[in-house]
N, C-alpha and C positions, 0 to 999 in steps of 0.2 A: 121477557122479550127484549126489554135494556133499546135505549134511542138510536135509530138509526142513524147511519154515518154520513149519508149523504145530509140528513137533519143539518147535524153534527157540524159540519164542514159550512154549511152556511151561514149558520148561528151567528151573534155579533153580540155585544155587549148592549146593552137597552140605553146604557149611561153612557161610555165615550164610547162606542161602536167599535170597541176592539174585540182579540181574538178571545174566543173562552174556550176551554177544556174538560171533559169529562173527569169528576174527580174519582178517586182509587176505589171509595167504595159504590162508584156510578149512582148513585142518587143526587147528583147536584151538580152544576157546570160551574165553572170556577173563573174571572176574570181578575188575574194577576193585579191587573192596573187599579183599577177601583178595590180592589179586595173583598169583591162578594161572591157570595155564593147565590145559584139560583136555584131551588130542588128543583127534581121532576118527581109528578107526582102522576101514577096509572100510566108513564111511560110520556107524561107530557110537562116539555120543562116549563116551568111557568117564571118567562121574564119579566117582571111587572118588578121594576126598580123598589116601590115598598114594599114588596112581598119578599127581597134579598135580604139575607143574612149576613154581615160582616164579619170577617175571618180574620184571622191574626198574621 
C-alpha cells in the first residue's frame, strides 16, 4: 500500500521540524538535516526521535 502522499507532504522532522523524504527502498523517511532515518512500519511511519536510526 506504501504512505500516502498527502501523509508525506505534511510530515516534519520530530527533531528540527524540517523536510524528510521517502527513502528509495520506501520503508523509511529520511531527514537530510539530523541524518535520521525514521521506518514505517504496517504502513505507519513511526516518528518517535529514539526509535530513529542514524544514517551515514
Amino acid at each position: 500500500m506504501g504512505i500516502n502522499q498527502e501523509l508525506l507532504e505534511i510530515l516534519a522532522c520530530p527533531k528540527c521540524k524540517g523536510d524528510i523524504y521517502l527513502n528509495d527502498a520506501e520503508d523509511g523517511l529520511i531527514c537530510e538535516n539530523c541524518k535520521l532515518l525514521y521506518e514505517i512500519r504496517d504502513d505507519i511511519p513511526i516518528m518517535l526521535i529514539d526509535e530513529a536510526k542514524p544514517i551515514d
